[in-house]
C-alpha positions as CSV (number, residue, x, y, z in Angstrom):
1,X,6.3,-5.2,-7.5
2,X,9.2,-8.1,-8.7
3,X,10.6,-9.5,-6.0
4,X,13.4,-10.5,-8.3
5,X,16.3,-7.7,-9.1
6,X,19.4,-8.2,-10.8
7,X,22.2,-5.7,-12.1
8,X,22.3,-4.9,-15.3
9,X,25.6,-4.7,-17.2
10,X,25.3,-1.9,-19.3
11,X,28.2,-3.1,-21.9
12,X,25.8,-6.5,-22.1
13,X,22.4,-4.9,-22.0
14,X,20.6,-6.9,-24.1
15,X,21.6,-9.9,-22.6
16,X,20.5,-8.4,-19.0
17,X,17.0,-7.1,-20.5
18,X,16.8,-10.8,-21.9
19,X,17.5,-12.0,-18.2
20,X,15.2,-9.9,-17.0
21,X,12.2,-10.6,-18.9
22,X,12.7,-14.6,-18.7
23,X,12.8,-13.7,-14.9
24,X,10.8,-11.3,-14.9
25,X,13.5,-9.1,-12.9
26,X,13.7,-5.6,-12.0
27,X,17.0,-3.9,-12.3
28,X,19.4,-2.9,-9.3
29,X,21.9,0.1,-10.7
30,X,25.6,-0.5,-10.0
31,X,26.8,2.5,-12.0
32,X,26.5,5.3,-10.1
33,X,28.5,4.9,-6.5
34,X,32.4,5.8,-7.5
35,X,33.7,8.8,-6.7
36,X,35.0,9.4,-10.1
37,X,31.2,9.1,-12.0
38,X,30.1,11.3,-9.3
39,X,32.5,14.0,-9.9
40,X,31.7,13.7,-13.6
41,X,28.4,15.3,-14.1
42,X,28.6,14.6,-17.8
43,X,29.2,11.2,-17.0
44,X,25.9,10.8,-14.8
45,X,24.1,12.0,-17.4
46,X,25.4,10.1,-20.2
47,X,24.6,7.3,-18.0
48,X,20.6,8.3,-16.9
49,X,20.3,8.8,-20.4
50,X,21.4,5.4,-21.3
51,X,18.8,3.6,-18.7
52,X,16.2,6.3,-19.8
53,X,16.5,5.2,-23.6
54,X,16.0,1.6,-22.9
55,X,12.1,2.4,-22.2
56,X,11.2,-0.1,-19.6
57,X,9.0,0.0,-16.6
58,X,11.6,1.3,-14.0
59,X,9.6,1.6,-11.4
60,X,10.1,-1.6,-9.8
61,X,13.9,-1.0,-9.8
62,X,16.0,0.3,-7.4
63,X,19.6,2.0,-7.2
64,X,22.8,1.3,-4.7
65,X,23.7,4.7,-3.3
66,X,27.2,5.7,-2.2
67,X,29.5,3.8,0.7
68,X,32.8,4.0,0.2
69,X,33.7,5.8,3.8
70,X,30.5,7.5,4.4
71,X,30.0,8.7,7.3
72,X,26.9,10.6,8.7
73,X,27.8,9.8,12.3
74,X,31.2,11.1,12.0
75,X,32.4,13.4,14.7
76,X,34.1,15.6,12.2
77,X,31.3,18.1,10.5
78,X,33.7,17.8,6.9
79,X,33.2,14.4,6.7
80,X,29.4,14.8,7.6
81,X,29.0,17.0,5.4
82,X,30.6,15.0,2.1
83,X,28.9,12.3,2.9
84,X,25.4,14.0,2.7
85,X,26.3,15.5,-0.2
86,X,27.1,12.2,-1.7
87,X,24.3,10.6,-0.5
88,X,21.9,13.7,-2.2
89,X,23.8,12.6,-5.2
90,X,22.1,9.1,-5.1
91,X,18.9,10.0,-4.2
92,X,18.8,12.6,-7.2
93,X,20.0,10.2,-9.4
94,X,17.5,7.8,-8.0
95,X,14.7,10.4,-9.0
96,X,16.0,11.0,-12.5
97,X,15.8,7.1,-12.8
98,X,12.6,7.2,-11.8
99,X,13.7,3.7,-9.3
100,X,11.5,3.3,-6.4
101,X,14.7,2.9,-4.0
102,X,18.5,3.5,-2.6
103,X,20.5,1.0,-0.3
104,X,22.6,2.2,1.3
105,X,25.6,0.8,4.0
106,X,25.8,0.4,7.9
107,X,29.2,1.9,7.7
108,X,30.9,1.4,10.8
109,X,33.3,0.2,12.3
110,X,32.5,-2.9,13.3
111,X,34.9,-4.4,16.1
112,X,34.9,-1.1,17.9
113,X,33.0,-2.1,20.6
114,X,32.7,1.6,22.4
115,X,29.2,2.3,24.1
116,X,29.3,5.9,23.3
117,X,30.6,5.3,19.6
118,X,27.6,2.9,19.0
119,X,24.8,5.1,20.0
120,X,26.5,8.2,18.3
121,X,25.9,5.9,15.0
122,X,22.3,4.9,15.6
123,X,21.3,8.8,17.0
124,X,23.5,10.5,13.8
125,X,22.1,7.8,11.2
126,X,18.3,8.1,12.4
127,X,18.6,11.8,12.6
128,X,19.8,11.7,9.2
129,X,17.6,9.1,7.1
130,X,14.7,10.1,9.1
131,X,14.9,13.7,7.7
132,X,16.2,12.4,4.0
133,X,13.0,10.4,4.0
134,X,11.2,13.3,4.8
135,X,13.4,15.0,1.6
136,X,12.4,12.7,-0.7
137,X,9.1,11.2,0.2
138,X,8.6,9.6,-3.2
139,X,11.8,7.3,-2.2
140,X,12.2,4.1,-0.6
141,X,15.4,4.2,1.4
142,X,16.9,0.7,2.5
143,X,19.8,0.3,5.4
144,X,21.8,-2.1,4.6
145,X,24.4,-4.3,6.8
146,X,28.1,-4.3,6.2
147,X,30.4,-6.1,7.8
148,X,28.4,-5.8,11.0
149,X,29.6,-8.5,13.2
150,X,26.5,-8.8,15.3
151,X,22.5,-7.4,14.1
152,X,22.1,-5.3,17.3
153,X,22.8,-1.8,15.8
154,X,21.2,-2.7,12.6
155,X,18.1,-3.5,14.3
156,X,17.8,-0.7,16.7
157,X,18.2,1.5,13.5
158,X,15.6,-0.7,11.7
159,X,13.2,-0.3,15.6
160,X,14.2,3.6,15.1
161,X,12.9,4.4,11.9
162,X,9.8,1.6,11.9
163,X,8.0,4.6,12.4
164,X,9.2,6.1,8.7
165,X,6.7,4.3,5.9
166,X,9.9,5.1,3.7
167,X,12.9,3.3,5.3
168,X,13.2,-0.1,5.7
169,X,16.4,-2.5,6.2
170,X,17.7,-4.8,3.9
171,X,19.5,-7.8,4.9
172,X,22.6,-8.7,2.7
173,X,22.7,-12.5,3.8
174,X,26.2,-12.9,2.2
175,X,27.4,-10.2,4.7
176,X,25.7,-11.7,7.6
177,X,27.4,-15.2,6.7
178,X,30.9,-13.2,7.2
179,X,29.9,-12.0,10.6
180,X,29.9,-13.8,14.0
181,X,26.1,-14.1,14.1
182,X,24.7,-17.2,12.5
183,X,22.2,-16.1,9.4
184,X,19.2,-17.8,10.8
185,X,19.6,-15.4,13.6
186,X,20.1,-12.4,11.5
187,X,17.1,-13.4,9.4
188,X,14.9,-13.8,12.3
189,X,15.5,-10.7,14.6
190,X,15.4,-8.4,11.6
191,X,12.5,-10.0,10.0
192,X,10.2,-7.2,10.8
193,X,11.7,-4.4,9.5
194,X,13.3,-5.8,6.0
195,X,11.9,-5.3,2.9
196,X,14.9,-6.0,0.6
197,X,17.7,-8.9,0.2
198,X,20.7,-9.1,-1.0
199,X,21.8,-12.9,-2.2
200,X,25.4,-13.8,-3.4
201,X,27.6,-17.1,-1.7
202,X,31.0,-16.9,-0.3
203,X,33.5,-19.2,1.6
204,X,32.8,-17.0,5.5
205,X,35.6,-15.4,4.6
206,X,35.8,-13.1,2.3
207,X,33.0,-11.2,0.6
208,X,33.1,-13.4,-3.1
209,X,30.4,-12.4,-4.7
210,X,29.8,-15.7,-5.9
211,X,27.0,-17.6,-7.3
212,X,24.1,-18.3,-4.9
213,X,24.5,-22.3,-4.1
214,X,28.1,-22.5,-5.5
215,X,30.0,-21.8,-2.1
216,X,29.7,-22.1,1.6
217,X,25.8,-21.1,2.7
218,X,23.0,-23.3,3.5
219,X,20.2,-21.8,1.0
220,X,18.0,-24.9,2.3
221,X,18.0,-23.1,5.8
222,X,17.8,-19.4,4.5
223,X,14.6,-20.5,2.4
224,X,13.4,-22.7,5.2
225,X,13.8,-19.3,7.9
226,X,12.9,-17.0,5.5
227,X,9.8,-19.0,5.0
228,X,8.8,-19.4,8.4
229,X,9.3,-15.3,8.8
230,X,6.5,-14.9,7.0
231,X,8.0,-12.0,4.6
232,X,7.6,-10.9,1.1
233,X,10.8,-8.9,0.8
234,X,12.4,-7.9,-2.9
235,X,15.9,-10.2,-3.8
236,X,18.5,-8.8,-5.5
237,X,21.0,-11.7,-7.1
238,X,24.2,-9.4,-6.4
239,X,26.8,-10.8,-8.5
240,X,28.2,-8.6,-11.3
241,X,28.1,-10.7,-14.5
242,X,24.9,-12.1,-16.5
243,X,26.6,-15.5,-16.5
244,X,26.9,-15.9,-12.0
245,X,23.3,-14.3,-12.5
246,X,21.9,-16.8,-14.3
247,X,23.6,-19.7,-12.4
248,X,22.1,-17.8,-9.1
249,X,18.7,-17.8,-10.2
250,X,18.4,-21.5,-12.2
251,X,20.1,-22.8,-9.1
252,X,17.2,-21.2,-7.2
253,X,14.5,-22.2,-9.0
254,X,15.8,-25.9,-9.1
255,X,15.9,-25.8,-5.4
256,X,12.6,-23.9,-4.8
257,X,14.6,-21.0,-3.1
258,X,12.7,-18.4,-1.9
259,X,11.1,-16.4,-3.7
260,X,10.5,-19.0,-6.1
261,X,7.8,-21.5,-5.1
């Protein structure tokens, strides 16, 4: 498996398949998570296709599902309901891709620090995943953080499910910068269960989307814990364009950043 992903840019393809084979990268799809290509079935199509024609190994790639405002641990059964459907819609997608993954969000609300709210999330989203993994076996399926402000419901969904071969967590580090946890400490308590990252820089702020080592994080110290944890996951340069992908992964490899030696 590649343990580097970026996301191609389907109006640049050529220069993203000539990124990806001097990398040797796998491909992350970006495409297929808006509510308006999901309610165009002609669209979805048109865009499989468009990945199918290309004729590369896919199977190292992976897909971001849906999460703008889903909701599985909703208390309203409408809003539980959409948001499975949704999230089918991924994971079909996923299949017709022939991708050996979906990420998908935490999705809560993360200063609403209500005991009964918390473990409504981590019963409704185990309940959930555990029985979509059990859907689509052939799947990987990926939780990842949001704007979580602290790891503790992230890892007691990543303890819940340890027992599924087919979900995992992945850590976006970015988001973890943004949060009132420090990354080492993120890195470290979730070690265990992650098996995908996803790398961009920003200002601990706002959510940029910038370059890896053109901002705010210490990428000495995430290669330097990351190291010492021992782990092998997949990395995902998340930044939209070829050009901040290529500055990601040249600044990496300069500086020895995991998962370059």
């Amino acid at each position: 498996m590649s343990l580097l992903e970026i996301i191609p840019s389907k109006n640049r393809i050529q220069d993203s398949l000539q990124l990806s084979e001097e990398y040797q990268a796998a491909f992350e799809y970006n495409d297929f998570f808006l509510p308006e290509v999901l309610d165009n079935p002609a669209l979805v199509d048109e865009l499989i296709n468009f990945y199918l024609r290309l004729n590369r190994n896919r199977s190292n790639d992976t897909l971001h599902g849906v999460f703008l405002d889903i909701t599985v641990h909703s208390d309203d059964p409408q809003i539980r309901e959409i948001s499975s459907r949704r999230i089918h819609q991924s994971m079909d997608i996923a299949c017709a891709l022939g991708v050996r993954g979906v990420i998908f969000h935490t999705n809560y609300i993360a200063n609403f620090h209500n005991t009964a709210y918390c473990s409504n999330w981590l019963q409704r989203n185990v309940s959930f995943f555990t029985a979509l993994a059990e859907e689509y076996p052939g799947q990987q399926i990926y939780m990842e953080n949001m704007f979580d402000l602290t790891p503790e419901l992230f890892l007691s969904f990543g303890r819940a499910v340890e027992h599924c071969p087919n979900i995992h967590l992945c850590l976006d580090v970015a988001h973890a910068f943004l949060s009132n946890t420090a990354i080492a400490d993120w890195m470290k308590a979730s070690a265990p269960y992650v098996k995908h990252l996803h790398l961009n820089d920003n200002d601990g702020i706002s959510d940029l989307h910038a370059p890896v080592g053109s901002v705010s994080i210490d990428w000495t110290l995430f290669d330097s814990v990351i190291r010492s944890c021992g782990i092998m996951p997949s990395v995902l340069i998340e930044t939209a364009s070829v050009e901040k992908q290529r500055i990601s992964l040249e600044f990496m490899k300069a500086n020895h950043i995991f998962p370059f030696s």
